[in-house]
N, C-alpha and C positions, 0 to 999 in steps of 0.2 A: 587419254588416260583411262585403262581399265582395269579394273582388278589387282592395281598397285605395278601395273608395268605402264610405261608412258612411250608412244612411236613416234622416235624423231624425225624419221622419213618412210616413207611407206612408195616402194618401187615394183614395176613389174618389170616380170622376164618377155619379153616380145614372142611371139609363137613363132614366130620363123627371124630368129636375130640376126644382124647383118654384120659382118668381119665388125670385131670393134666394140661391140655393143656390150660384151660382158667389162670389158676395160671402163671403160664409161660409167657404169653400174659402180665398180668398185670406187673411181673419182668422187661421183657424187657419197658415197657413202665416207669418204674421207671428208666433206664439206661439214661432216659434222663429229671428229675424228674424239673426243669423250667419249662417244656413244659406241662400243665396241663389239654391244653382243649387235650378233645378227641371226636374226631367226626367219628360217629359208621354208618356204614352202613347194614345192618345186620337184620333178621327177629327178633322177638320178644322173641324166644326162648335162642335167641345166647344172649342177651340182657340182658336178665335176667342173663343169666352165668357169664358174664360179670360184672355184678355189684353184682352178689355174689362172687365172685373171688376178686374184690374189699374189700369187706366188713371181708371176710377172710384173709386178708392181711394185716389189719386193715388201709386200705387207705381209711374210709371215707370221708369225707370234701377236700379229695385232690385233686382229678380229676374234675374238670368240662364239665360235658358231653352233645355234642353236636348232637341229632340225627336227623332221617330222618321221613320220614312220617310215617316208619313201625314202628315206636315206637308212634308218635305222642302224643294222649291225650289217650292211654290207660294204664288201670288199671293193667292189669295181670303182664307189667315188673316189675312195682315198689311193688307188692305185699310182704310184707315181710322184705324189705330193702327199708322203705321210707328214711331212713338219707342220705346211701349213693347215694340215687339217685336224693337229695334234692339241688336243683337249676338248674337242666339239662334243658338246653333249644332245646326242639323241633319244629315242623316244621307238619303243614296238609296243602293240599289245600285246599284254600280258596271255603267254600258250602256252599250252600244255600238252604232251604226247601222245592220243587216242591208240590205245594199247591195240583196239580192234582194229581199227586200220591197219596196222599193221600187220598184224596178223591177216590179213586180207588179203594186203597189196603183195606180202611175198609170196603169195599161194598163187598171183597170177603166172599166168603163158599163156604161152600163142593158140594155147589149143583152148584154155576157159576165157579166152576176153577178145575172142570177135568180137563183138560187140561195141568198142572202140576202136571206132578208124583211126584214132595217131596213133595206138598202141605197138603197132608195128615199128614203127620209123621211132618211137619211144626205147623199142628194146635194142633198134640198130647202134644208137647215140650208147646207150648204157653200157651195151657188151661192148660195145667197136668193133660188131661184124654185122657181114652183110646176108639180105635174106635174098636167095635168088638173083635170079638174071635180073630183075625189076627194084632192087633194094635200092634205098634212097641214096645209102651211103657209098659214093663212085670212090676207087681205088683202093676200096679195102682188101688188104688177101688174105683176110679170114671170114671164113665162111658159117654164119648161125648155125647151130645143130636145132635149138628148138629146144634144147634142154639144160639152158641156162638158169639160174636161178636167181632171183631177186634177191638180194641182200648177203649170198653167199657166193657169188663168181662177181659183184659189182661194189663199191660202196652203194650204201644206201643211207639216209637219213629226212625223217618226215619231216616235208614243205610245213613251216611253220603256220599256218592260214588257213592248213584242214580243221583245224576245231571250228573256226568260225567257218567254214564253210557249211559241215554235215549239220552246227548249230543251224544255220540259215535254212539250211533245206526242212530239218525238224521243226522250226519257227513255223513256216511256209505248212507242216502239216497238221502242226497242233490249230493254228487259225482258221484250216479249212474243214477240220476234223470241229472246231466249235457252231463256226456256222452250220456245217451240216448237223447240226443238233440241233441248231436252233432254226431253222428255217426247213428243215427233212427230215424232220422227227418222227421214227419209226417208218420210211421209207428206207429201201435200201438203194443206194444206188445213190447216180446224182437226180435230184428230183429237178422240176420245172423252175421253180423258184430260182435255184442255184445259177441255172442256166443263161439267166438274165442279169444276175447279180452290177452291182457298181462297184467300180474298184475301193472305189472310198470306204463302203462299207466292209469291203476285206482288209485295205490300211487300218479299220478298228479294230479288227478280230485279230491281226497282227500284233498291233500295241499291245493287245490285252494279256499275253500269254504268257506265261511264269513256270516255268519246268528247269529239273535240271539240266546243264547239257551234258554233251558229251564226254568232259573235261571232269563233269561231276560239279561243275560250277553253274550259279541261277542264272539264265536267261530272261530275260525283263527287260521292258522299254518305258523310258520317261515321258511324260507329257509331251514332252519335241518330240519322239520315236527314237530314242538316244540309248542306246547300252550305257549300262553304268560303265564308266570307266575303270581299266584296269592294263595299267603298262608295265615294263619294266624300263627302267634309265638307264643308257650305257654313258657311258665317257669313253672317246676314242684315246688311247695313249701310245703314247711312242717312246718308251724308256728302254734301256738295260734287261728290268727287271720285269717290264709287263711289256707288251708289244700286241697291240690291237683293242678290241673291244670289251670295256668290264661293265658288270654291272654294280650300279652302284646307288640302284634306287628304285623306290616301286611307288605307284600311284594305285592306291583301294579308297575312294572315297577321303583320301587324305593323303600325303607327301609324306615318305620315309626316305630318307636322303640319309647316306652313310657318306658326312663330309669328310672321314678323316682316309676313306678312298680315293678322294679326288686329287690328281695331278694337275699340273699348268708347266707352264713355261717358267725355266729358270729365274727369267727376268721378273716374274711374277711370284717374289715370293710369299704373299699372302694371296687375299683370295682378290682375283680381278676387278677392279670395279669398274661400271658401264654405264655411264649417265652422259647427260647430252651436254648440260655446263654441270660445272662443281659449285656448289655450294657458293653464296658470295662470303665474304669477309666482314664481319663486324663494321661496321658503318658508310654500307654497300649497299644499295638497291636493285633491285632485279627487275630490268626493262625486257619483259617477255618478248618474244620473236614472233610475231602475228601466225595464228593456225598453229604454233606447236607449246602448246602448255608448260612441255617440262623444258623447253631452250629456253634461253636466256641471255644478256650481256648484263654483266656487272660493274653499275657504275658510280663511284665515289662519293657522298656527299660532300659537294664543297662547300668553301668557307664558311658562312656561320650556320649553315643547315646542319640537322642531325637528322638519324636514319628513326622516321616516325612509325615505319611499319616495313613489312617484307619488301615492299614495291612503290615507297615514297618518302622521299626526306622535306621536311619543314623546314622552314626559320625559326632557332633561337628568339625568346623574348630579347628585348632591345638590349635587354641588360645581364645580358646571360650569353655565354658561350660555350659551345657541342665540346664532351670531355673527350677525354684522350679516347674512348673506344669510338665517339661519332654515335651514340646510341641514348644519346640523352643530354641535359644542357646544366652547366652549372653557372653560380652567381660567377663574373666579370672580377677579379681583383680590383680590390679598392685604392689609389695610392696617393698618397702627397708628399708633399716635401718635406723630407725627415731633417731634423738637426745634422745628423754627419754626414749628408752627401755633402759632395764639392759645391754644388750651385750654391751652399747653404753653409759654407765654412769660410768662405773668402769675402759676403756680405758681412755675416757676422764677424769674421776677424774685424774687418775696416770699421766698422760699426763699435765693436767694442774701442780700439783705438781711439776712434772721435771722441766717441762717448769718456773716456779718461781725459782725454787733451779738454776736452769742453768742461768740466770738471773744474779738472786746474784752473785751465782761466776765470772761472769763474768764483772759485774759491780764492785764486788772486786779486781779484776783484773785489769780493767782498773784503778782506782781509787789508788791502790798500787804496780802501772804499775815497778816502778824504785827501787823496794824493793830491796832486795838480792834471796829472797826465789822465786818474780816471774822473774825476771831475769836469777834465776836458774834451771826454771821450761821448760825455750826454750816458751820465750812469743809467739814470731809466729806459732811455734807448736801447742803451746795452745789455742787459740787463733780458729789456723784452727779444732783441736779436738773439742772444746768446739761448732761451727758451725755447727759440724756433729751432737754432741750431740742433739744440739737443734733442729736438722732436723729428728733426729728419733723421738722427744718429738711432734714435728709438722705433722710428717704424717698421727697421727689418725686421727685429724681432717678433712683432706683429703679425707681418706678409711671411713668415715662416712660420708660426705656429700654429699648427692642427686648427681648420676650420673647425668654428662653433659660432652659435648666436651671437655670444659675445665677444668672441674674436673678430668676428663677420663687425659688429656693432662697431667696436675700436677702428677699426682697418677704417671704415666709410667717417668719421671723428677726425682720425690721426695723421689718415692719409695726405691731407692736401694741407694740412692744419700747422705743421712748422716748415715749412716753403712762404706760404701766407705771412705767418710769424715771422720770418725772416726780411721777404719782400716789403712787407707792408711798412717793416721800422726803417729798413734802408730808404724804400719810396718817400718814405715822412722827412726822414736826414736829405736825400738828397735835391727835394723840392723846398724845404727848410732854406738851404743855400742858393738854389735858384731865385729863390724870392729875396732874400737880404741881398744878393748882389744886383737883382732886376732893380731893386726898392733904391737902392743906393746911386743907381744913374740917374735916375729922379731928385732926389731929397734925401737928405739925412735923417730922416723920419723909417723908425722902424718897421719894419712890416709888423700886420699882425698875426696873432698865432707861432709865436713862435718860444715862447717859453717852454720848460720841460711839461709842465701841465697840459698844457694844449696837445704840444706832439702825439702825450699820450692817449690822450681822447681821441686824434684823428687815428692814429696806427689801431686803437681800439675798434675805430668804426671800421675802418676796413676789412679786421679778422672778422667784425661778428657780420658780414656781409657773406665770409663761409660759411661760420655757424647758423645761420638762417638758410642757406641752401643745403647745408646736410641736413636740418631739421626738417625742412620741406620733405626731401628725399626720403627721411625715416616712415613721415605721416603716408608718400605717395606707394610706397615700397617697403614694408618693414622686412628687416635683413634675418636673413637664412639661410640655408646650406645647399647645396645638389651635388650629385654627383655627373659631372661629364664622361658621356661615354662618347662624345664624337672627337674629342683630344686624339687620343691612342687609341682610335679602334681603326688598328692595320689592318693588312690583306690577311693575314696569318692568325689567326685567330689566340692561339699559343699566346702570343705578345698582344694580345688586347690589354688594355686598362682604363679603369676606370677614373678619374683624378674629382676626387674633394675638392669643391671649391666654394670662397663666398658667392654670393648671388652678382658682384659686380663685374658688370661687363666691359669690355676696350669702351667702350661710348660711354658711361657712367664714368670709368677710370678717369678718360678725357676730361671729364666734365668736372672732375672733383680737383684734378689740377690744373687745369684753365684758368680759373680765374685766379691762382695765386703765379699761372706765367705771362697770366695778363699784366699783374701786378710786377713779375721780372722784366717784361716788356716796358713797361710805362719808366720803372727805376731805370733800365740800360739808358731808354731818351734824357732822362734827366741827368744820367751821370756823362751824358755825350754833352749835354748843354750848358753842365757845369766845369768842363775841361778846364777852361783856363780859366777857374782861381786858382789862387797861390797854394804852392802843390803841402804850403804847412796848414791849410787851412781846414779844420773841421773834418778831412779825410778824404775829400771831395774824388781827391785821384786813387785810392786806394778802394773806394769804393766803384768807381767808374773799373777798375780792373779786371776786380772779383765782377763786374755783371755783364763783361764783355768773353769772360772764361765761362761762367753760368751759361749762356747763351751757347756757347759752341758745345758743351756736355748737353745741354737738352735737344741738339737740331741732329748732336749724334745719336741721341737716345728713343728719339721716335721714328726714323728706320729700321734702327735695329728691332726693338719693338713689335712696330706692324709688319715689318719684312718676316717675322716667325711666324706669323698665324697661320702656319700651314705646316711648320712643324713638328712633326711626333715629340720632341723637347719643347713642346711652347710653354708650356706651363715652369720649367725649371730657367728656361732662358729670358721669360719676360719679368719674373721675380725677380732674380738676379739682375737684369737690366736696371730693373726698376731702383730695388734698393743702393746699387751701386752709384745711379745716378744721382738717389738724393743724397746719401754719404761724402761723394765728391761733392754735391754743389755746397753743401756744411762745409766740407773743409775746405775749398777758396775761399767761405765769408771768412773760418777762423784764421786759417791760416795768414790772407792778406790784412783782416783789420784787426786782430788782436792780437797776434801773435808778436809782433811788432813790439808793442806795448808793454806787454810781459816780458821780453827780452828787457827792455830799459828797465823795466822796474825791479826784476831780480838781478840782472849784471848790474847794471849804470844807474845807482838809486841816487847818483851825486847831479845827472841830467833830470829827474822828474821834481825839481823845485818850483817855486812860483816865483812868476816875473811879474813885474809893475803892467796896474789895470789900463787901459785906455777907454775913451769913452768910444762908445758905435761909430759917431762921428768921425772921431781920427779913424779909428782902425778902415770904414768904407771909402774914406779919403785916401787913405793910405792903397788898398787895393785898387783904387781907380789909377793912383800915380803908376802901380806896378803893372798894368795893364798896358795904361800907353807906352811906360819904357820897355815892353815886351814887345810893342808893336812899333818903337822907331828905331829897336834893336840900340839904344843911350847906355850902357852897361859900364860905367866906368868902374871898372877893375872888380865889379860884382860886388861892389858897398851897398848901394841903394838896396838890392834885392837883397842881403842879408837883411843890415835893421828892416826893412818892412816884414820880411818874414820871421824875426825874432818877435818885434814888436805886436803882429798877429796872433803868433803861439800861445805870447802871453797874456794876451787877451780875449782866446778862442775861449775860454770859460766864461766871461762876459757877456760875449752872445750867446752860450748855450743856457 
């Protein structure tokens, strides 16, 4: 790179090229096919090779070629190949016509310029006759007279290069005409000094000299020994309307270029441009080509890089990604889960549902507080189940609304806290009945703990065995927000997101429902080991149902679950997994144990009466009798197993 021009390949001509070699030349200059000027240094013969080699390559109109004065405004390169030489801009020094030459040179003949021996075979070429028996030019049949005349029997026009010539020879005397001043001062002649001189010392006396020339124009050398520059610019054209050499520019010390002279090729209809790569593209870096400055490959910044400077892209902050031009990073979208997506309309429909259904029964409930049927359903039981229930129907809303401290706070509360509710009242009922039938193969002696009081103290201790492990969890961990950017951060940067969420993780999750499926786990053994009592007793079989359906919704529920975590949807498909499955496990408890209930009691209020009390005595009596005739298959005609199970119903409120 110099001067604001940059060389993208820099080739020599061979001094004796072999078949082939200009072809070659041109190939390599196609290996960098951008770069279209080509600026030829090179004699006239190389020149012409050159733009035949072109022309056979069929790269007409491709190259724009830049030459030197050996090419200037002559005919002989473009002879033959005017197209592809058509718009080449060259280069002469700026001449002008020495009037006195002229006037010289036509005043010669044969008879004032012995003196020069080509002058003869000079005038034979000119006139196109011959001088003598001895004349250079063989077969001519016209004969010299000798009184031809320069510029009036011949064309004539002065060799453009006399001015710089008679300049040089005048340089050449003002230098010697100084030194002899200074070194044979008032000697005439060449004195001794001179005669010994060093050339170095007349290279100074050279440089120094400042006169006008011939031209009328100053003669002067720069520091290098440099004529000031002074050219004229041609452009070769091949049109219609102009045909050969124009000028169309001068170099004094500065560039006047008359652009609206300049032609190109049709194809070209502004002005050519010749660079080696183009430009890259807005969020492109440019991996230079070793040894050449201005080449280049332009290459992309991918994925979450952006273009940091001319020649290197970075990484995005973690939480940021490269904008649409690649030329800088913006914040990541923030997203959660909105109220009207689907993941978030199908929870909450079911959710609201339960949440009504749970309602009702429990406003029928209250409402038919002192029946026989809710009396014998263990109201406080119910009562506390029915709480759970409604805490599983209550948590979507929860796991769907906009992370905050105190959303975050609720979720880690809520989450595990009516499953527990639920589990822990059923656990209590259906160990309640394990023990009064264990109790009763034994002795008619009552177990203990088994009043409403008690119940409620054990199903108590068992929730607040949650609430001490969330409190723990608050003190170890207090709850807060973050944003995940490893969720949804795809290949594509475009489709990155970032996803809001509480601070609780799959293992916390686990852990905060664990112990209330520990507690489903423990009720399903109790509700397998309580199978055969009498299917009127206490619920025994209706509860064994609900926690054998429980059980197959949660063994579905934690595949699908941890099968997402790899999901770009994990965040929408683990919520929704989640609340559906605790909404389902609510509506088996409502639907198998109360639902039941409330039918009798708003259709068939003439079924929820009270029957005569028995003491524990009979009624465990009574259950032992229906056991063994279950087990010697004695069924006469299904009487016995009637009264005993009328006789139970109406005294399941005695045991509770």
């Amino acid at each position: 790179m110099a001067g604001g021009v940059c060389i993208a390949q820099s080739l020599k001509i061979p001094r004796e090229p072999k078949p082939g070699e200009f072809d070659k030349i041109i190939m390599r200059l196609l290996e960098t096919s951008n770069a279209r000027a080509v600026i030829m240094f090179a004699n006239e013969d190389d020149i012409r090779r050159v733009l035949d080699a072109a022309k056979r390559n069929n790269q007409t109109g491709h190259f724009l070629w830049v030459a030197s004065d050996s090419w200037g405004s002559k005919i002989s390169p473009v002879i033959g190949q005017e197209k592809v030489a058509e718009g080449a801009i060259t280069i002469m020094p700026k001449r002008a016509s020495v009037d006195a030459f002229d006037r010289y040179f036509r005043s010669r003949s044969l008879s004032n310029n012995r003196r020069n021996v080509w002058f003869a075979e000079f005038w034979e070429e000119n006139f196109g006759c011959k001088l003598g028996m001895h004349g250079k030019r063989p077969g001519s049949p016209k004969k010299c007279t000798g009184l031809e005349k320069v510029g009036r029997d011949s064309g004539y026009e002065q060799e453009g290069k006399v001015q710089f010539v008679m300049d040089a020879v005048y340089a050449m005397a003002h230098a010697l005409h100084r030194m002899h001043r200074e070194l044979c001062y008032g000697y005439p002649g060449l004195c001794p000094k001179m005669a010994t001189i060093d050339g170095k010392e007349l290279l100074s006396h050279i440089r120094a000299v400042n006169f006008n020339g011939s031209a009328g124009t100053p003669v002067l050398f720069n520091e290098n020994g440099d004529a000031p520059g002074r050219y004229d610019i041609f452009q070769y054209q091949n049109n219609r309307s102009n045909r050969g050499y124009r000028v169309i520019g001068t170099w004094t010390n500065k560039l006047d270029l008359k652009v609206g002279l300049m032609q190109w090729w049709a194809s070209d209809r502004f002005f050519p441009v010749s660079v080696c790569s183009v430009p890259c593209q807005m969020g492109e870096r440019k991996k230079i080509v070793k040894g050449v400055p201005c080449c280049w490959h332009c290459e992309r910044c991918e994925g979450y890089q952006f273009q940091a400077s001319e020649f290197s892209c970075k990484l995005c902050p973690y939480n940021q990604r490269p904008d649409d031009t690649r030329t800088g990073c913006q914040d990541i979208p923030i997203i959660k889960l909105e109220w009207h997506s689907p993941w978030a309309v199908v929870p909450v429909f079911i959710s609201m549902l339960g949440i009504i259904a749970t309602t009702f029964v429990i406003v029928t409930f209250v409402r038919y507080n002192d029946t026989p049927i809710v009396r014998a359903s263990g109201r406080e039981m119910s009562y506390v189940l029915l709480t759970g229930i409604f805490l599983c129907y209550a948590i979507t809303f929860l796991m769907i609304a906009a992370p905050d401290v105190g959303v975050c706070s609720f979720r880690r509360i809520f989450l595990g806290l009516g499953m527990c509710f639920s589990y822990a009242a059923l656990l209590t009922k259906t160990n309640r009945i394990h023990r009064i039938f264990e109790q009763g193969k034994k002795s008619v002696t009552a177990p203990r703990f088994i009043s409403p009081a008690s119940q409620l103290v054990i199903t108590f201790s068992l929730i607040s065995v949650q609430l001490l492990g969330v409190f723990v969890w608050f003190v170890i961990d207090p709850p807060h927000t973050f944003v995940d950017y490893d969720e949804q951060r795809t290949q594509d940067p475009a489709a990155a997101r970032g996803v809001l969420k509480c601070d609780i993780s799959d293992l916390s999750l686990i852990c905060s429902l664990g112990y209330s499926i520990l507690l489903m786990v423990t009720c399903t053994v109790y509700a397998i080991k309580t199978r055969g009592v009498p299917e009127t007793f206490n619920e025994a079989k209706p509860i064994g149902f609900t926690m054998y359906t429980t059980c197959i919704i949660w063994l579905a529920f934690i595949p699908i679950f941890f099968g997402t975590a790899q999901s770009a949807e994990r965040m929408y498909i683990q919520t929704t997994t989640l609340t559906i499955s605790l909404s389902l496990s609510a509506s088996v408890s409502l639907g198998m144990l109360y639902m039941p209930k409330v039918y009798v009691i708003i259709f068939h209020p003439e079924q929820n009466v009270p029957k005569r009390k028995r003491s524990f005595k009979a009624i465990v009596t009574a259950a032992t009798m229906s056991g063994k005739l279950q087990k010697g298959g004695d069924r006469p005609n299904g009487e016995v197993k009637t009264e005993l199970c009328e006789s139970m119903e109406t005294n399941s409120d005695f045991i509770n």
